[in-house]
MISEMI-227505 format. One record per atom (N, C-alpha, C): x, y negated, z negated; atom name; residue number from 1. Coordinates in steps of 0.1 Angstrom, whole numbers. Last residue first. Layout:
  east north    up atome num
     X     Y     Z    CA NUM
...
//
This chain:
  east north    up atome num
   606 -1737 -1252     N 253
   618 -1736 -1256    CA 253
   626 -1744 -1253     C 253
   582 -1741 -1248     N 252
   584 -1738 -1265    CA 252
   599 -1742 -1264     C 252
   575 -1739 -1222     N 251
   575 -1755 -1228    CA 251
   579 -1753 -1242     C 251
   579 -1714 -1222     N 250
   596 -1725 -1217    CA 250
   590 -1737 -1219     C 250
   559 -1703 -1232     N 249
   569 -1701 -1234    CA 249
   582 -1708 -1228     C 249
   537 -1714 -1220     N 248
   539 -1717 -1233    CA 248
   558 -1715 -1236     C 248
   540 -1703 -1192     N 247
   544 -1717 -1192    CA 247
   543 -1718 -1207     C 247
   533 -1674 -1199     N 246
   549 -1679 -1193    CA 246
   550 -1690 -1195     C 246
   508 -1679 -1208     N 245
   519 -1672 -1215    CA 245
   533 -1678 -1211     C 245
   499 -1684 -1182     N 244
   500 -1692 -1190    CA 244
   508 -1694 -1203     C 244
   506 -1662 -1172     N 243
   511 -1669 -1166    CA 243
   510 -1682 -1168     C 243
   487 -1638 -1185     N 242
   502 -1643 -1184    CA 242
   509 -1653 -1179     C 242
   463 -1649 -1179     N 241
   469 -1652 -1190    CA 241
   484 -1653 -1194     C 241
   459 -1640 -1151     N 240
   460 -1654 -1157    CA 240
   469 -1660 -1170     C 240
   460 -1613 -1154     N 239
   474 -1618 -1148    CA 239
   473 -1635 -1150     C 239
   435 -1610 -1171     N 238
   452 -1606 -1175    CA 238
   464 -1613 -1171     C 238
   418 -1620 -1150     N 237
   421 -1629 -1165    CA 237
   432 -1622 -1172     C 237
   422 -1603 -1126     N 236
   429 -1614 -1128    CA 236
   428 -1627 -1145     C 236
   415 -1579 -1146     N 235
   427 -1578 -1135    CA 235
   431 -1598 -1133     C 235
   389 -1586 -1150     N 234
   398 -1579 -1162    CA 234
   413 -1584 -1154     C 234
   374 -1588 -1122     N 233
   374 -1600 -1138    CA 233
   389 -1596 -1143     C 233
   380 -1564 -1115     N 232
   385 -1574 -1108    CA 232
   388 -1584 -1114     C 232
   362 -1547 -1131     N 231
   376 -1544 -1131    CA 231
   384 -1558 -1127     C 231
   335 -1555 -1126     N 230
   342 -1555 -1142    CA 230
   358 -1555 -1140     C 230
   329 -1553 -1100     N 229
   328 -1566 -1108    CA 229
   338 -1568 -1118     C 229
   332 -1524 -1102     N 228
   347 -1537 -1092    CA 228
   346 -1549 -1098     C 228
   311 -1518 -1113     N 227
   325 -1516 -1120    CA 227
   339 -1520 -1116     C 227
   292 -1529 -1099     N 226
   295 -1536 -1110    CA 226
   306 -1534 -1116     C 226
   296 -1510 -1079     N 225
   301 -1524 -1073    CA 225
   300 -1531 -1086     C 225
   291 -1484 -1088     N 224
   302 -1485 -1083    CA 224
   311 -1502 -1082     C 224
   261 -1489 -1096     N 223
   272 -1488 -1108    CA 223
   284 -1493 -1102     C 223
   252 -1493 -1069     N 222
   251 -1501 -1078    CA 222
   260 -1498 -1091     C 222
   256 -1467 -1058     N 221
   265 -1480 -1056    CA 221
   262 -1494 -1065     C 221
   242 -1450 -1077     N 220
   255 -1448 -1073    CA 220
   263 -1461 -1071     C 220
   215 -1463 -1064     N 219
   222 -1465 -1074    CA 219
   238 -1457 -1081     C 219
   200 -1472 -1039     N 218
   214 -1469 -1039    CA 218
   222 -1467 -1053     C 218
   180 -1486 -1039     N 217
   179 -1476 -1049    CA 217
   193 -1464 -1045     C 217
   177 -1507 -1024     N 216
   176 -1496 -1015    CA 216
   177 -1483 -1023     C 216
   181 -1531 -1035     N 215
   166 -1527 -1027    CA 215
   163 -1516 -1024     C 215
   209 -1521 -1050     N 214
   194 -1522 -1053    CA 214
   184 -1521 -1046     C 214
   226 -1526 -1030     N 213
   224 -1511 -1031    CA 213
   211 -1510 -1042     C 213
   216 -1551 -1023     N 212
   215 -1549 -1014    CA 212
   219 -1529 -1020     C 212
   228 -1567 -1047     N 211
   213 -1566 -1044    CA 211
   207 -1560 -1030     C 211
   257 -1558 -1041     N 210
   249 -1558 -1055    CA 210
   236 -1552 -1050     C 210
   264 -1568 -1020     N 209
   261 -1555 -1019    CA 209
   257 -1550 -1030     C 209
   256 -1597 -1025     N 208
   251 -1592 -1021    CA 208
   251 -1579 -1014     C 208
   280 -1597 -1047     N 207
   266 -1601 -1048    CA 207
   257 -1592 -1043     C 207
   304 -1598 -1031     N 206
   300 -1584 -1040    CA 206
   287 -1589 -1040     C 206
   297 -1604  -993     N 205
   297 -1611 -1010    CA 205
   293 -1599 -1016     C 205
   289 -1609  -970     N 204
   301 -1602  -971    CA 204
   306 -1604  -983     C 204
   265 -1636  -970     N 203
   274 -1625  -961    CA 203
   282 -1621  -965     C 203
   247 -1650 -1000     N 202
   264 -1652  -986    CA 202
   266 -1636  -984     C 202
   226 -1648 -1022     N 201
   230 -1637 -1013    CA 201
   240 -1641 -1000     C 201
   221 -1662 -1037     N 200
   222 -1669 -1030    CA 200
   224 -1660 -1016     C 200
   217 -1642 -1062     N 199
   202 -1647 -1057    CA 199
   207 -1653 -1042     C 199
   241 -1630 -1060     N 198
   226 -1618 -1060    CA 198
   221 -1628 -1061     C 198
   257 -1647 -1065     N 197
   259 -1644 -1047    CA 197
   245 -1636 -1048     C 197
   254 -1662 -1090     N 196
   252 -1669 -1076    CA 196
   251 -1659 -1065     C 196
   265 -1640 -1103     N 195
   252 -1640 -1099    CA 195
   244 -1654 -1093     C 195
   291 -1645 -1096     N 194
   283 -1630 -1091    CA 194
   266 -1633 -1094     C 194
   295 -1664 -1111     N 193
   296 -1667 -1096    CA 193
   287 -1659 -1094     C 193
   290 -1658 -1135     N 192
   280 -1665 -1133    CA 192
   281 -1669 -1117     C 192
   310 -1638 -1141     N 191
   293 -1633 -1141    CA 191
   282 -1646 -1135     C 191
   333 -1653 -1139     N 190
   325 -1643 -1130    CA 190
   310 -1638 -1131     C 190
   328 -1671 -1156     N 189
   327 -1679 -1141    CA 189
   326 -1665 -1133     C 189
   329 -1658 -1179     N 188
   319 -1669 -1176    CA 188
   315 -1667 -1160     C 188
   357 -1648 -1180     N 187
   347 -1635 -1174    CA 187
   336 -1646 -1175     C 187
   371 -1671 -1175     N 186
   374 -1662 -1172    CA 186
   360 -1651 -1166     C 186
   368 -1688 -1202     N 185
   357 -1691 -1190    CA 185
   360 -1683 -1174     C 185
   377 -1673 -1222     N 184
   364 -1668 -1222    CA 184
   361 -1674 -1207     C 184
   401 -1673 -1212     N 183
   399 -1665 -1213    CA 183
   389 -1661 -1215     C 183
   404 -1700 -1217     N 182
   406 -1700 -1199    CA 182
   401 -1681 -1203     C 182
   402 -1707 -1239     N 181
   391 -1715 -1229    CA 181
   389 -1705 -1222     C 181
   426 -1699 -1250     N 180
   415 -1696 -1254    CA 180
   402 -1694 -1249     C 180
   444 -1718 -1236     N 179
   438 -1700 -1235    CA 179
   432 -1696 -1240     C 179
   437 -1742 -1247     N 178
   434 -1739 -1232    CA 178
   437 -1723 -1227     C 178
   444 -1740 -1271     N 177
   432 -1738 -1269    CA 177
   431 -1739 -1256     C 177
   475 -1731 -1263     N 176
   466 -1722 -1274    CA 176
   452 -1723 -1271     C 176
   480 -1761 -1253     N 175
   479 -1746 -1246    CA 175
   472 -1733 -1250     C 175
   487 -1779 -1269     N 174
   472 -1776 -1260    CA 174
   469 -1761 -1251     C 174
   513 -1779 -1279     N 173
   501 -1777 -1288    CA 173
   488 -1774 -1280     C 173
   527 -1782 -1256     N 172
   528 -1767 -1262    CA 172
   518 -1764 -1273     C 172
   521 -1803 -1243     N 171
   521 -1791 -1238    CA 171
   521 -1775 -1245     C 171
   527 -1825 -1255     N 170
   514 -1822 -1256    CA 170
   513 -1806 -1253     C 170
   554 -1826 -1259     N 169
   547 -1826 -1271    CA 169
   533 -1822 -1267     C 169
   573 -1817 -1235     N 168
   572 -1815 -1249    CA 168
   565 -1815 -1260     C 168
   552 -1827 -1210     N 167
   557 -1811 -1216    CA 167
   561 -1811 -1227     C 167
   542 -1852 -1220     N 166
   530 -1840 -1215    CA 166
   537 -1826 -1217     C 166
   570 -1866 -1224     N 165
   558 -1864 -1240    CA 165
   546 -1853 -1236     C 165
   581 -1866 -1205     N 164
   587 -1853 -1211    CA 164
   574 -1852 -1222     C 164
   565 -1884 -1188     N 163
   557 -1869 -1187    CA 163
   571 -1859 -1190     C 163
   569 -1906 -1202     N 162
   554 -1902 -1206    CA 162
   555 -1884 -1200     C 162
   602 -1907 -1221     N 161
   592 -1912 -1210    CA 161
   580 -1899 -1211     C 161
   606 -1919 -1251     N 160
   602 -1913 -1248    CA 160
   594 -1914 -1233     C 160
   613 -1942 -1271     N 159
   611 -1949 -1257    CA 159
   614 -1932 -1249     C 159
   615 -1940 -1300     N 158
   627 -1933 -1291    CA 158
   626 -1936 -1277     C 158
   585 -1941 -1306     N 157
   601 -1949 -1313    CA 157
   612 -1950 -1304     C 157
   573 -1924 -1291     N 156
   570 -1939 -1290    CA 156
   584 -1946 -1297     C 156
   585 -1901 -1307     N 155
   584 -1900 -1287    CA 155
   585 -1917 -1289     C 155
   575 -1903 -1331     N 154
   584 -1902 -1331    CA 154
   589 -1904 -1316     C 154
   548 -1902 -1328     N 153
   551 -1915 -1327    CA 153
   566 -1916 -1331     C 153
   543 -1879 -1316     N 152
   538 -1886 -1310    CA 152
   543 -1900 -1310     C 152
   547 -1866 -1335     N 151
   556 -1859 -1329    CA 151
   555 -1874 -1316     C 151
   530 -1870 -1357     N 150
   543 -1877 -1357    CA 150
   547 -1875 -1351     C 150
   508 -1859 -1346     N 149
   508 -1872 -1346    CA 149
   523 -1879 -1346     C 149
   502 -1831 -1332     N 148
   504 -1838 -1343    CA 148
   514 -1854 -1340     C 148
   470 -1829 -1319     N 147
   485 -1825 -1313    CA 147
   491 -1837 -1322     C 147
   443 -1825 -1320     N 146
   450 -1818 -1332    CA 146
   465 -1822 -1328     C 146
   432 -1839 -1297     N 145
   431 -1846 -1305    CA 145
   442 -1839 -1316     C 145
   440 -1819 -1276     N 144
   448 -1829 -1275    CA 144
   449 -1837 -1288     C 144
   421 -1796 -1284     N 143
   439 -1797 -1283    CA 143
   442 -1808 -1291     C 143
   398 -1814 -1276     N 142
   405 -1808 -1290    CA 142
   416 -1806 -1293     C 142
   399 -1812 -1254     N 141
   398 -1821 -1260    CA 141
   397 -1819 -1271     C 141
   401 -1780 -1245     N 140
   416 -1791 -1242    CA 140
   410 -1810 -1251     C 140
   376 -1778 -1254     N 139
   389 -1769 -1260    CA 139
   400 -1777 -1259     C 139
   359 -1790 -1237     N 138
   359 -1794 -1252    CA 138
   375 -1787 -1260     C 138
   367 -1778 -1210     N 137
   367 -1796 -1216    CA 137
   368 -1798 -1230     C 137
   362 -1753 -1211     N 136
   375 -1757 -1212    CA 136
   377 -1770 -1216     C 136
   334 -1759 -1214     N 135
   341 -1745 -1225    CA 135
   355 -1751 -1225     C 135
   328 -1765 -1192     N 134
   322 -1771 -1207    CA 134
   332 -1768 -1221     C 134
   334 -1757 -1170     N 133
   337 -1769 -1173    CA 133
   336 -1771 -1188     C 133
   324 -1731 -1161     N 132
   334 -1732 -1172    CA 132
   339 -1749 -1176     C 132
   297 -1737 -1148     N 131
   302 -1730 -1163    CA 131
   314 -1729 -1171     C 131
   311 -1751 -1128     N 130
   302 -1758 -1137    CA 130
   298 -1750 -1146     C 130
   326 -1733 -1113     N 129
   327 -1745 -1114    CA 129
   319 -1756 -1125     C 129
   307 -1713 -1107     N 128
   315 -1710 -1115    CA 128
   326 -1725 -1119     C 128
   289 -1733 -1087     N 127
   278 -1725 -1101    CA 127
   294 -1719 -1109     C 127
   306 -1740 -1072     N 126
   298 -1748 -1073    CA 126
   292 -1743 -1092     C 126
   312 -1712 -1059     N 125
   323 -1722 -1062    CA 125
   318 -1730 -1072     C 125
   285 -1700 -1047     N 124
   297 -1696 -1059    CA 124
   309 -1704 -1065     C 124
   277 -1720 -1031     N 123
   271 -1717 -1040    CA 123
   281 -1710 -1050     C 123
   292 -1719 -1003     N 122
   294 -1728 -1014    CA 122
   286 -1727 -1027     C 122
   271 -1702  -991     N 121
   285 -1698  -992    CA 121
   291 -1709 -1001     C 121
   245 -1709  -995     N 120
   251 -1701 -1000    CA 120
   264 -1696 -1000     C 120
   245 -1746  -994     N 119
   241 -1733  -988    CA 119
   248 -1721  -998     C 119
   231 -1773 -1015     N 118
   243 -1762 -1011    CA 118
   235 -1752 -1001     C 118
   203 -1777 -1026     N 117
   217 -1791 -1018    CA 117
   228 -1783 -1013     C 117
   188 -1758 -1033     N 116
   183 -1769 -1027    CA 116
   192 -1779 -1018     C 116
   204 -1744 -1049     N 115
   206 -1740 -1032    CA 115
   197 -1752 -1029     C 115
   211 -1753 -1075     N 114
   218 -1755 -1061    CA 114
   216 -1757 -1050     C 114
   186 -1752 -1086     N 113
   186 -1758 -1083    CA 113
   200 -1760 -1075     C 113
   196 -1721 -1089     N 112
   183 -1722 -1081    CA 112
   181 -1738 -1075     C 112
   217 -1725 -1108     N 111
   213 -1720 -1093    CA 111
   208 -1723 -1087     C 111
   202 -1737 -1128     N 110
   217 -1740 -1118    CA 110
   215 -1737 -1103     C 110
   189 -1714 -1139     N 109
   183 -1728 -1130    CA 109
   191 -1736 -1128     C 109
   211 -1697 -1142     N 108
   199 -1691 -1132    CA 108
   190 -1707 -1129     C 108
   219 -1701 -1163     N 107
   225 -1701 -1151    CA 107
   216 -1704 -1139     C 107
   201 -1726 -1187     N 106
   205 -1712 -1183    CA 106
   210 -1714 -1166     C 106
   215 -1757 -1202     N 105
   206 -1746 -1193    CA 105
   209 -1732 -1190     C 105
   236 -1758 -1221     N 104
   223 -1751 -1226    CA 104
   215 -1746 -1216     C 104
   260 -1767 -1210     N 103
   258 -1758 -1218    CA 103
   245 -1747 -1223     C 103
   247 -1790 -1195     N 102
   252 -1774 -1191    CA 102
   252 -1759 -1194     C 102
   241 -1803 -1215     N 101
   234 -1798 -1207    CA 101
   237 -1786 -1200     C 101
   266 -1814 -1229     N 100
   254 -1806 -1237    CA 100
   246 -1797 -1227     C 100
   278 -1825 -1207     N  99
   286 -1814 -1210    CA  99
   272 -1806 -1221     C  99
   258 -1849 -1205     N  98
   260 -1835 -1189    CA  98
   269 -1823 -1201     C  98
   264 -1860 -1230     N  97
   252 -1853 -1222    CA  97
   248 -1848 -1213     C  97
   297 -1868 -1230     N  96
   288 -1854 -1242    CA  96
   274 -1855 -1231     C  96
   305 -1888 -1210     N  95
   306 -1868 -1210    CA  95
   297 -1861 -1215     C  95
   301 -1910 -1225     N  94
   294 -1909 -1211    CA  94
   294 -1894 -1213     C  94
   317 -1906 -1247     N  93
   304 -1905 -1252    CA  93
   296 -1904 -1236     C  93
   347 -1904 -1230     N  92
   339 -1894 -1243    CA  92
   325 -1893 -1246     C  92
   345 -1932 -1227     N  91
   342 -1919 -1218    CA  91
   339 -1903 -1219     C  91
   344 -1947 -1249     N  90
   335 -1944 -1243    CA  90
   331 -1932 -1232     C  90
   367 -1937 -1262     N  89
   360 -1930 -1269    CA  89
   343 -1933 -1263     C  89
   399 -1928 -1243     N  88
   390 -1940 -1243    CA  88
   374 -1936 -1247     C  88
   419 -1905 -1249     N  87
   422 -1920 -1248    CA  87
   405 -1932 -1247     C  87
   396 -1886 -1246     N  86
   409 -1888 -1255    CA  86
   415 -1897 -1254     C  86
   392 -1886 -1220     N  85
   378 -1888 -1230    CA  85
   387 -1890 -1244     C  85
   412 -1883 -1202     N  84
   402 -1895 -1202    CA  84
   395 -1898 -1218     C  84
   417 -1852 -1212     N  83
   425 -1866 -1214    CA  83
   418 -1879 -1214     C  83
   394 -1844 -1202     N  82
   395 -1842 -1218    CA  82
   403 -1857 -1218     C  82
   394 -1849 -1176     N  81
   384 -1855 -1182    CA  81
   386 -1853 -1195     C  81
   417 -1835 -1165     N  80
   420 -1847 -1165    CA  80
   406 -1856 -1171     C  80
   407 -1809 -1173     N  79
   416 -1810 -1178    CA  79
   419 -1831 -1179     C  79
   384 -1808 -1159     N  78
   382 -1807 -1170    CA  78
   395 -1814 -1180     C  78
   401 -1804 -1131     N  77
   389 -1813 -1138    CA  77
   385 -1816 -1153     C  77
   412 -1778 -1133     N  76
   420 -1795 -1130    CA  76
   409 -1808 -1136     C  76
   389 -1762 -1143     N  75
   402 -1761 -1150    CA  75
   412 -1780 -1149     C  75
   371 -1763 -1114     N  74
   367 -1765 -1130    CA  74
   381 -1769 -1142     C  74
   394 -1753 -1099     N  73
   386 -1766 -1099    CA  73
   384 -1776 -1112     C  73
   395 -1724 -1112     N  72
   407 -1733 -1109    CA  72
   403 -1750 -1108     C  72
   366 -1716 -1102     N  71
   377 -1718 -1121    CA  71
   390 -1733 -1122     C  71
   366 -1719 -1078     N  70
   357 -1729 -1090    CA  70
   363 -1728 -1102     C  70
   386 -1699 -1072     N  69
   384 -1716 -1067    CA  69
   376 -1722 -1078     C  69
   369 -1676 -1085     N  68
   387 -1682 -1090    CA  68
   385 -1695 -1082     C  68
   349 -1680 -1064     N  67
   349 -1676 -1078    CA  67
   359 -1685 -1087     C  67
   363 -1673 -1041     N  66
   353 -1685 -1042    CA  66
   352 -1689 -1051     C  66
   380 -1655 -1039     N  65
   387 -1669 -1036    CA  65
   376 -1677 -1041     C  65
   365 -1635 -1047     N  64
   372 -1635 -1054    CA  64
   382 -1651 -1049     C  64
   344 -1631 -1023     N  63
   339 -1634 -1040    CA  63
   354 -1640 -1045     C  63
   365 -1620 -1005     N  62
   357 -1635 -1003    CA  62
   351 -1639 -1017     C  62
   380 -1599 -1013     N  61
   383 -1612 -1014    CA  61
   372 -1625 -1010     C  61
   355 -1579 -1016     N  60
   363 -1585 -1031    CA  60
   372 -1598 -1032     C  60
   351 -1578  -991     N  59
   341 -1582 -1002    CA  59
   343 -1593 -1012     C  59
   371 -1566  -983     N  58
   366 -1579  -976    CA  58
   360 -1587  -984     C  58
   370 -1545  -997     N  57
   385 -1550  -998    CA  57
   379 -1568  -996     C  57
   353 -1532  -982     N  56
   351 -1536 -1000    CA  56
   359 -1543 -1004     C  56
   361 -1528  -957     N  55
   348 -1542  -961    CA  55
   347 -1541  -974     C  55
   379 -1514  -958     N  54
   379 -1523  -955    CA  54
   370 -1534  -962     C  54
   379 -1486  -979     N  53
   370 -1492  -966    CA  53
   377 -1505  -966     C  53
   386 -1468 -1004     N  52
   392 -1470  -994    CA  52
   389 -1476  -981     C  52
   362 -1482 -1022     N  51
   378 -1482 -1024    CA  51
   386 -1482 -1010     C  51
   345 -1462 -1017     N  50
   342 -1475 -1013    CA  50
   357 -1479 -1013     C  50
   349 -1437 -1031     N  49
   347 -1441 -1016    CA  49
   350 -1453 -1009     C  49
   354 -1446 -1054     N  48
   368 -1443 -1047    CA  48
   364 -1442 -1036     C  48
   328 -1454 -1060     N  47
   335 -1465 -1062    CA  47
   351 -1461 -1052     C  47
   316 -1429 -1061     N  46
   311 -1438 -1051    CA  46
   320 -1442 -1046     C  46
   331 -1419 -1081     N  45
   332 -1411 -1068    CA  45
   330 -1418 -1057     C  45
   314 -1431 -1102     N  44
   329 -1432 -1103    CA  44
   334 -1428 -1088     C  44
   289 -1422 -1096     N  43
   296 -1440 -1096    CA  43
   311 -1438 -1091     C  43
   294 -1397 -1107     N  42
   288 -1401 -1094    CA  42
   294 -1412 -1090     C  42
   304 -1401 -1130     N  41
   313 -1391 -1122    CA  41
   308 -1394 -1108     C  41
   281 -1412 -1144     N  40
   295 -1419 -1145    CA  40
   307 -1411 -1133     C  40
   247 -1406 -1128     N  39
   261 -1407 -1139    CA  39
   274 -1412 -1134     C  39
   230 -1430 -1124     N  38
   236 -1424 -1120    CA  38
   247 -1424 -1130     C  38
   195 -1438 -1131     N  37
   203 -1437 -1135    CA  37
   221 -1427 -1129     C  37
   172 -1435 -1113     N  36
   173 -1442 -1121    CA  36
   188 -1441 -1132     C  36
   181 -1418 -1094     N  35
   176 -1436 -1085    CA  35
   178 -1438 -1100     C  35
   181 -1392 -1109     N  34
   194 -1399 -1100    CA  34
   194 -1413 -1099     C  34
   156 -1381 -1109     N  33
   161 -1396 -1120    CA  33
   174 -1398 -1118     C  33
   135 -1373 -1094     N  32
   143 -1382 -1088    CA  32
   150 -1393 -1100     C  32
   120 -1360 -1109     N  31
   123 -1350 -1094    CA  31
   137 -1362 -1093     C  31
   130 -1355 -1146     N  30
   124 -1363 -1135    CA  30
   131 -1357 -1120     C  30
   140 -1344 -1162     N  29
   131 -1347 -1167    CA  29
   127 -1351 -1158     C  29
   170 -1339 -1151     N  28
   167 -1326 -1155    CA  28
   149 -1330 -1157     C  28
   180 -1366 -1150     N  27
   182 -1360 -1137    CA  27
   171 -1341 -1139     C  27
   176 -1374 -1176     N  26
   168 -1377 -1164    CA  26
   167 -1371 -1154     C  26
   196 -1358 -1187     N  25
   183 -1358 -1192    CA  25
   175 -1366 -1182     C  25
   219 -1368 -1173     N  24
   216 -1353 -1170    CA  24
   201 -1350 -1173     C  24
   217 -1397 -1180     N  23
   222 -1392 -1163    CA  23
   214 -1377 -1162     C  23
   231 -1390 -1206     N  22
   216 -1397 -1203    CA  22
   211 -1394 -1186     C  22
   254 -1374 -1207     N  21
   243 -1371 -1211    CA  21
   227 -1379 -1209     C  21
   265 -1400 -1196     N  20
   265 -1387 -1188    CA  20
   255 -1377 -1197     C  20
   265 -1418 -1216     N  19
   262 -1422 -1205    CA  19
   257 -1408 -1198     C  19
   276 -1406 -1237     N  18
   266 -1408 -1239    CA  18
   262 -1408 -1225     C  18
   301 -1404 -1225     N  17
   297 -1392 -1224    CA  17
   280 -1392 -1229     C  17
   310 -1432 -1226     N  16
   312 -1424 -1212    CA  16
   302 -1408 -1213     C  16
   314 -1433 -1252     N  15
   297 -1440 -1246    CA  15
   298 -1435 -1228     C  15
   332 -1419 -1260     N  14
   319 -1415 -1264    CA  14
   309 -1420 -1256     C  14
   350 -1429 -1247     N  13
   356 -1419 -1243    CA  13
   330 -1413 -1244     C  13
   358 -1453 -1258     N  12
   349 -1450 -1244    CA  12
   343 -1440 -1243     C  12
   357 -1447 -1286     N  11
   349 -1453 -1282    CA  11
   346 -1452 -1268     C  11
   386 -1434 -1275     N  10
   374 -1424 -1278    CA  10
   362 -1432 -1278     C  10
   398 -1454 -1270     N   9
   398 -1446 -1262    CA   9
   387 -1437 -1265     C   9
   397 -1470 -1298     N   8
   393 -1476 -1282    CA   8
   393 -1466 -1271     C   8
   415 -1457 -1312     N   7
   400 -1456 -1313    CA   7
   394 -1462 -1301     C   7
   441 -1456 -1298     N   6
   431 -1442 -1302    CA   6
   421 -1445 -1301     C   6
   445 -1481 -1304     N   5
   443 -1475 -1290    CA   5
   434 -1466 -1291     C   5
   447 -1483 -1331     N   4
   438 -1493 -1328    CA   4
   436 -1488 -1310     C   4
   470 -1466 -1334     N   3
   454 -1457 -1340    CA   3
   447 -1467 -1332     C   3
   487 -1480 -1323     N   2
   486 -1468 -1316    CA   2
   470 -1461 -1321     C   2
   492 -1499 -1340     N   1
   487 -1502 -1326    CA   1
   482 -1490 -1319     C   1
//
């Protein structure tokens, strides 16, 4: 574990330093290659500015309820549509052509076709809500189908009531692919809220300090607010996971 750290640390350690050698060669080849690139110590410096303000804090929570709301959404929903589509093999076949579709369009004409019926402050919810739908639906409809049989019809012999059979038997096989889901549709639903808020641009949205330290070739802040992006993601798909972790674990035991 300890070499598999090592090398992850120097992998950064190197593309940190590629990074900052690219920063220098611009900054040295061009009157103004700062705008085009800011190094890692600049951003970095930005980002502890920003850090300490209020309105980053502001930022982070308004993205960050809207975002995680659509996950969360997406998640209850999905969850009670696998089941549906698991018991009854028409509702299954209604699903598969919205769930294909999603899949395949790109975000960006989601979007776009949002804001026609949403405003932008509902646009985040809406657009991370509908990317992870896909990913978790098919995973928990899977689950459910692999959740072994005899455990099922041993429950039915024994006049098993229905919701020890959801914790005991379903619970602990479905879970694996519902972490699985929940950890790609995790960083999904961020990249794809966040880039609800850069076109839909809502007030007081990382988004829109995104596309707002761009117009302005703020690029300092542009690194600074992608690396809140990146960090914030990381921070709650961690603390998600454990907390699915925790419920595997006393439905195991």
């Amino acid at each position: 574990m300890a070499r598999k750290n090592g090398l992850r640390l120097r992998a950064v350690a190197f593309w940190l330093l590629v990074w900052q050698l690219g920063a220098m060669a611009l900054a040295a080849a061009y009157p103004h290659g700062g705008l085009l690139l800011a190094s890692p110590l600049a951003s970095l410096w930005r980002l502890g500015e920003l850090a300490v303000t209020a309105a980053f804090w502001r930022a982070v929570a308004w993205s960050a309820c809207r975002i995680l709301g659509g996950f969360l959404l997406s998640c209850l929903t999905a969850a009670a549509l696998a089941a549906l589509a698991a018991r009854y093999p028409l509702a299954e076949e209604l699903l598969a052509p919205p769930t294909a579709a999603v899949k395949a369009t790109p975000v960006a004409s989601f979007i776009i076709l949002a804001l026609v019926w949403l405003d932008s402050r509902r646009l985040p919810v809406f657009i991370a809500f509908l990317m992870v739908f896909p990913t978790v639906y098919l995973n928990l409809l899977e689950g459910i189908r692999q959740t072994d049989g005899r455990l099922l019809e041993m429950a039915r012999v024994f006049h098993v009531p229905p919701a020890r059979q959801l914790w005991g038997i379903y619970l602990p096989q479905v879970l694996p692919y519902f972490r699985s889901a929940a950890s790609l549709g995790l960083g999904l639903c961020w990249k794809a809220g966040i880039a609800a808020e850069v076109i839909g641009l809502p007030a007081g949205s990382m988004g829109e300090r995104l596309y707002t330290a761009k117009i302005y070739f703020q690029t300092p802040d542009l690194f600074a607010w992608t690396a809140a992006v990146v960090a914030v993601s990381a921070v709650f798909e961690r603390l998600f996971l454990k907390l699915v972790d925790a419920v595997a674990g006393k439905a195991a035991a």
